[in-house]
Every structure is written in structure tokens, then in C-alpha cells.
C-alpha positions as CSV (number, residue, x, y, z in Angstrom):
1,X,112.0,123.0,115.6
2,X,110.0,125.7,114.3
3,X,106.6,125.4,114.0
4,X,106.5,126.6,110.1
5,X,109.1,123.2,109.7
6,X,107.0,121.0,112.2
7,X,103.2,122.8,111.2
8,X,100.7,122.8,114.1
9,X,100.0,119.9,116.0
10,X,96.8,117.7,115.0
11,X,94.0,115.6,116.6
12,X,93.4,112.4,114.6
13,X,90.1,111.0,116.3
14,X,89.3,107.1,115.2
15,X,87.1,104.4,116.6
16,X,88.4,101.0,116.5
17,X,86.5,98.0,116.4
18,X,87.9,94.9,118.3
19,X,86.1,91.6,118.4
20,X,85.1,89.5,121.4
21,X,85.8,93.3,123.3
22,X,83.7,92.7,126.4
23,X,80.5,95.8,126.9
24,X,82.1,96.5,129.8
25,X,85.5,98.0,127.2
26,X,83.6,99.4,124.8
27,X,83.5,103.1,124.7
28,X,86.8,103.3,126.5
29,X,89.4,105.9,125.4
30,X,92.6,105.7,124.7
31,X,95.3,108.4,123.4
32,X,98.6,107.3,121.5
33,X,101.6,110.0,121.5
34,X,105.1,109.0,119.9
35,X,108.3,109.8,118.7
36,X,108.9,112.9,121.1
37,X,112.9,113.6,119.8
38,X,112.3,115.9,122.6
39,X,116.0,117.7,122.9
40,X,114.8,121.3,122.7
41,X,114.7,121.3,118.5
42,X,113.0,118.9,117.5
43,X,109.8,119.2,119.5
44,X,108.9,122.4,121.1
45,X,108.2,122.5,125.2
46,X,105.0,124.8,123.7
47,X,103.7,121.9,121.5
48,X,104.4,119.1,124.0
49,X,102.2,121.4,126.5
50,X,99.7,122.0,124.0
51,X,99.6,117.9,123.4
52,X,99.3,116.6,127.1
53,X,96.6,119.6,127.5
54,X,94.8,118.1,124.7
55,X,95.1,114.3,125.9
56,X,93.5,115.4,129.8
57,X,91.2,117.3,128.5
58,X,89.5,114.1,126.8
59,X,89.6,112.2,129.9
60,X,91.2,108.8,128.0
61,X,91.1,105.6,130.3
62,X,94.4,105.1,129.4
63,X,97.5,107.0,127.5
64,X,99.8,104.6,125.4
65,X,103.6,105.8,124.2
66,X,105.6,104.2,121.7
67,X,109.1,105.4,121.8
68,X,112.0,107.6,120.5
69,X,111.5,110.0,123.7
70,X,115.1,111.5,122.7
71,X,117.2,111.7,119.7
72,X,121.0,112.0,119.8
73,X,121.6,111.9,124.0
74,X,119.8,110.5,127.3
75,X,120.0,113.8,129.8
76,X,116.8,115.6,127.7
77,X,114.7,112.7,129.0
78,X,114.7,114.2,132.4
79,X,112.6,117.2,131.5
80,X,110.1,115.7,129.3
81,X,109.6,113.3,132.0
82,X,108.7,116.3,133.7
83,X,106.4,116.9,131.1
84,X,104.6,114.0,130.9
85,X,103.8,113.3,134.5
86,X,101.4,115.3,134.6
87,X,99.5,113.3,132.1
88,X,95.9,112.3,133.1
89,X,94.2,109.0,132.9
90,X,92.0,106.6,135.0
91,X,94.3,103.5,134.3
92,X,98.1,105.0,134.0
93,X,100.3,105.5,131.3
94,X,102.3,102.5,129.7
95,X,105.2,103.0,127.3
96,X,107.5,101.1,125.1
97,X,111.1,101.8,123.5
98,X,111.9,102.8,120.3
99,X,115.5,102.7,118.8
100,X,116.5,106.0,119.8
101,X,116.3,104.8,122.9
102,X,118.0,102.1,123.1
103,X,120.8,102.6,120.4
104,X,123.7,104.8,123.2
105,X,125.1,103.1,126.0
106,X,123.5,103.0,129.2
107,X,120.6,104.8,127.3
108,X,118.1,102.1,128.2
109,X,118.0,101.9,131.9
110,X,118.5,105.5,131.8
111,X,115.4,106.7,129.9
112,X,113.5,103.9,131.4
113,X,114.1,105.3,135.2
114,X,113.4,108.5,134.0
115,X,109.8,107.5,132.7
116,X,109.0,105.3,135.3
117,X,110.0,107.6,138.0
118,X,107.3,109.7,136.6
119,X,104.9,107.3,137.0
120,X,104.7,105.9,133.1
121,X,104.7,102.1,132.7
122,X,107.9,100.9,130.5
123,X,107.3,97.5,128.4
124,X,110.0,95.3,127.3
125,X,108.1,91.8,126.4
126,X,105.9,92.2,129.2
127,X,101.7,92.1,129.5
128,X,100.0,94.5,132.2
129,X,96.4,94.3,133.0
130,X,95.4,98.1,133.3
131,X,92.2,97.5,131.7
132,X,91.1,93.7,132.9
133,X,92.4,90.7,132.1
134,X,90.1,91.0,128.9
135,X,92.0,93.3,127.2
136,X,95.6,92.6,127.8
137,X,98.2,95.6,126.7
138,X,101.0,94.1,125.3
139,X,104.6,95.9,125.0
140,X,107.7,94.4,122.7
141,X,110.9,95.2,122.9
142,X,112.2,97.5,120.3
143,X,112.4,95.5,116.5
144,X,116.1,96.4,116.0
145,X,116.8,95.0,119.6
146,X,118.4,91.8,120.1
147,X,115.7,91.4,123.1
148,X,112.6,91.4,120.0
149,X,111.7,88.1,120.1
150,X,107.6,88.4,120.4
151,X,106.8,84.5,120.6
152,X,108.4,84.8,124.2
153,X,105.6,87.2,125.1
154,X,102.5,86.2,122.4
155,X,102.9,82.8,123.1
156,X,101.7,83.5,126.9
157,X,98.0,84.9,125.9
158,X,94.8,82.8,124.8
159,X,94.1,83.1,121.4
160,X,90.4,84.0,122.3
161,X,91.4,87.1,124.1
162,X,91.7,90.4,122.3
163,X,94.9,92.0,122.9
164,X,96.1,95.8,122.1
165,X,100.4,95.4,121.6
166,X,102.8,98.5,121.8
167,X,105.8,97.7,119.1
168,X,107.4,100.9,118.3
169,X,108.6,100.1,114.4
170,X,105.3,99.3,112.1
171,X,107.6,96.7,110.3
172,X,107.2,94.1,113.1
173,X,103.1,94.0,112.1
174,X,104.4,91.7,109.1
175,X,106.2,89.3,111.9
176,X,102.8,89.6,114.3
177,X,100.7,88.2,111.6
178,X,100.8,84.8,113.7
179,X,99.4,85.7,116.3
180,X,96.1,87.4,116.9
181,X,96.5,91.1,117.2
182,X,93.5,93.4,117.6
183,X,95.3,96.9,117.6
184,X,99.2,97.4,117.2
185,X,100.2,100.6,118.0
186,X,103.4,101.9,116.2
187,X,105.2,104.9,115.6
188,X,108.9,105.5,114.2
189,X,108.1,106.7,110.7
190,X,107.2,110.2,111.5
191,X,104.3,109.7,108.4
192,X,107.2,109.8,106.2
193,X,107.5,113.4,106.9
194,X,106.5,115.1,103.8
195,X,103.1,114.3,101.9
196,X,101.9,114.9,98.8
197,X,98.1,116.4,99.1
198,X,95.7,114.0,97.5
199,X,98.4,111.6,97.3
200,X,100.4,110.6,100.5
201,X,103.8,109.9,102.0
202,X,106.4,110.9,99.3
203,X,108.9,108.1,100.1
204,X,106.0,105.6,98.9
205,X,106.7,107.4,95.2
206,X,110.3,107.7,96.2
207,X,110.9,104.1,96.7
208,X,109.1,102.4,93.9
209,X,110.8,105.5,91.2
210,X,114.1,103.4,93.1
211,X,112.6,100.3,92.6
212,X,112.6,100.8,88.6
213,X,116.2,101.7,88.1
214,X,118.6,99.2,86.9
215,X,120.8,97.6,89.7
216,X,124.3,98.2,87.5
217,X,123.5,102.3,87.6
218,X,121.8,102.3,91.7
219,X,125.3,100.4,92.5
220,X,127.2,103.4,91.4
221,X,124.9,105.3,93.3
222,X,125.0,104.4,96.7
223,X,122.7,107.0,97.8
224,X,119.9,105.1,95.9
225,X,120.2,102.2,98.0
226,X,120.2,104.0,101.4
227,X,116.9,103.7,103.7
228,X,115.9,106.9,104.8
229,X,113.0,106.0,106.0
230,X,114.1,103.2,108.7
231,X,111.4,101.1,107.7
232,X,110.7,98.3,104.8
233,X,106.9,98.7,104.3
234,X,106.2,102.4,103.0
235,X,102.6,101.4,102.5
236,X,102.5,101.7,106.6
237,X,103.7,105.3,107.0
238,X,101.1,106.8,108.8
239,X,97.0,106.1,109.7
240,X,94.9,102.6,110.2
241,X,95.6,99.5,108.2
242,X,95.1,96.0,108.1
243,X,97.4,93.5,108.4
244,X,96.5,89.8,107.6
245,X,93.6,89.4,110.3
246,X,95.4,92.2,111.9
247,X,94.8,95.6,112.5
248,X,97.9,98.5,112.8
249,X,97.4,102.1,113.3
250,X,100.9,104.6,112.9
251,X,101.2,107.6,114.3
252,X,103.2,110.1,112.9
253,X,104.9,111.3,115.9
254,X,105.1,114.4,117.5
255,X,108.9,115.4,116.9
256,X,110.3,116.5,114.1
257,X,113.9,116.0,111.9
258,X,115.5,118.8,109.7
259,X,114.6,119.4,107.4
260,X,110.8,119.2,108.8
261,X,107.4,118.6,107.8
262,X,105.3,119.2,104.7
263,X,101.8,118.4,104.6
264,X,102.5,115.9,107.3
265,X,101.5,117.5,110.8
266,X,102.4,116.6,114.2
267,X,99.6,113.8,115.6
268,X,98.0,113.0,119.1
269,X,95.8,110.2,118.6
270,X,92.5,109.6,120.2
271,X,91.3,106.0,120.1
272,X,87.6,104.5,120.6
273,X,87.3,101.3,121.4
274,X,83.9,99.1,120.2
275,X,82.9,95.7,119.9
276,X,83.1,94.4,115.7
């Protein structure tokens, strides 16, 4: 993708406060890349350089993905695996799915080899430790996945121990709200794509202008009633928000779809854990 449809990648810097986080995790770093698309248009190999370059140079104690690592086909994985092993940080890299991934045939165990045989981590309802058992890191299968069923996996951790949980669609935050979840980190929306300055995602306006026409004129409309987004809760596009007792931060993804950005850059995320 071009860069005057994708707009220069950006450094979103935020310090998240997580109670009952242990002094010895506070102060820790951690950087959040998603939705790569990487197929040669849709993210740039100049860009995807530019973005691990940016996560070493920080140091982070740990690097979280969360999915869509291609878009239409598997075989791309393969070089941006090559990519991102040379990622940097003291506890590893861990990874979830998105529904890119997992939507072609074979696509799953495919992309997941890939990654791990570059050393990245791949979650599907599992808990890892990289950090101490005092901050479990938590990765769900993807939401549109028959395998999404998070009470197999949140139903295994103490309810007094903070927890950070990898879910690549935002929409599951509204399902998590019963169990305790100190940070979700999601992906999948791309920020909505285009933004109105001083005013946000435009599919926010977009869906409740929808919302406000008259069922009997959307139904002979059908493209009124299509979800471009892929996802139910515009209010979660993109950025930090709370959820219930919850906390969810979306990142808008690296990647790009035609016909590109507006106002709605390209994000590597750099995360600062503290104690609330």
C-alpha cells in the first residue's frame, strides 16, 4: 500500500494501571503490533522494518501480537516471519489469531508453524507465564472460531490475580465482562480506517445515520445492512476504554485495506505497566 493511502506509521505511548500488579511488574514494557495483512500491498516491507526497529529500540520486556498476519493467502506468512524474528525482548514474543488467519483451509497450522518457527509464541486458549505467575498472559482463540469458548481458559485463573488476555476482535471485551480482566489487548478494526479530526472513527457517525432509517426503506437496500466494519461495538474502534471493571486498549493495526487510511495512521503500541 502506498504510504499516502496507509500515512506514516505512529508511536502511541500509554501507561496502564493494573491493580494488585506486584513492584516487582511495575515499570515493565510492553509493545502491541496487529493486523499485519502483510501480502506485499497492504503493509510495506519499509514500514514493517521501520516498526520492529522502533519496538527494539525501546527495549520492551515483552512484544504481544494479535492477529490477521495475512489477508487473502497463507505463503506471505513465511517472509514476514522472517521479519519478525528478529524482534527483541527479554521475555519472548506471544501471539494470537485473528480471522484472517484462520478463515482458509489449512491456514491455521500453517501460519502458526510459521510464527512459531521464528520463535513467536501462538495462543489458542492457553496461559503462559513469561512474566511470573503474577501476571498471567492470557491468549483466546479467535471470536469467530468455533474453538472461542473463554470460560475453558478464564475459569483456570484466581480471581485475585491480575491477568493481561490477547483476543484479537474487541467485541469479545463485552463477553469477558465476567471475569476479571486487567488489560485486553485487541486489534481487527484497523481504527475504522478513516477519522474525522476532532471527531473520530467515521463508521461510529456511519452506523447511528443507519441506525435512524426506517427498516421498510434499509430492506430494499441491502447495502445499508452490511457490516463493514466486522465488528458490533463502533464505540471500541481504536485507543483505551473501559469495559465493566474491565479495561481494553485497540490498536489500529499496521496494514492497510483499499481504499486506505484517512486520519487514521498505522500504530505500534508502547505499554507501561503500574500498580492502580
Amino acid at each position: 500500500m502506498h504510504w499516502l493511502l496507509s500515512g506514516p506509521l505512529t508511536v502511541e505511548k500509554l501507561t496502564v494501571k493494573i491493580a494488585d500488579l506486584p513492584k516487582s511488574l511495575q515499570g515493565k514494557i510492553l509493545v502491541q503490533m496487529s493486523d499485519f495483512h502483510y501480502d506485499g500491498l497492504c503493509l510495506s516491507d519499509k514500514m514493517l522494518t521501520q516498526a520492529i526497529a522502533l519496538s527494539n529500540q525501546v527495549q520492551p520486556d515483552l512484544v504481544l501480537l494479535t492477529g490477521d498476519y495475512v489477508t487473502d493467502a497463507t505463503q506471505p506468512v513465511h517472509k514476514l516471519a522472517a521479519h519478525l524474528q528478529h524482534l527483541y525482548s527479554r521475555y519472548g514474543v506471544c501471539a494470537v489469531l485473528g480471522n484472517h488467519d484462520t478463515y482458509y483451509k489449512n491456514s491455521r497450522p500453517d501460519i502458526t508453524q510459521a510464527l512459531q518457527q521464528a520463535g513467536i509464541n501462538v495462543l489458542w486458549n492457553q496461559i503462559i507465564y513469561p512474566l511470573g505467575t503474577e501476571l498471567p498472559i492470557v491468549g483466546l482463540a479467535d471470536f469467530y472460531s468455533s474453538d472461542f469458548q473463554p470460560e475453558t481458559v478464564m475459569n483456570q485463573l484466581d480471581a485475585d490475580v491480575p491477568r493481561i488476555v490477547l483476543s484479537h476482535n474487541p467485541d469479545t471485551a463485552s463477553l469477558l465482562t465476567k471475569w476479571r480482566v486487567d488489560l485486553q489487548l485487541s486489534g481487527h478494526t484497523h481504527g475504522g480506517q478513516i477519522a474525522i479530526p476532532g471527531f473520530g472513527p467515521a463508521l461510529t457517525y456511519y452506523r447511528k445515520i443507519i441506525q435512524k432509517i426506517p427498516y421498510k426503506i434499509k430492506r430494499y437496500l441491502p447495502f445499508l445492512q452490511r457490516n463493514y466494519s466486522g465488528v458490533r461495538h463502533c464505540e471500541w474502534l481504536q485507543g483505551l476504554h473501559h469495559v465493566g471493571n474491565n479495561q481494553l486498549y485497540v490498536n489500529r493495526g499496521l496494514g492497510t485495506y483499499p481504499p486506505g487510511r484517512l486520519f487514521c495512521p498505522p500504530e505500534l503500541t508502547i505499554i507501561t505497566l503500574d500498580h492502580q
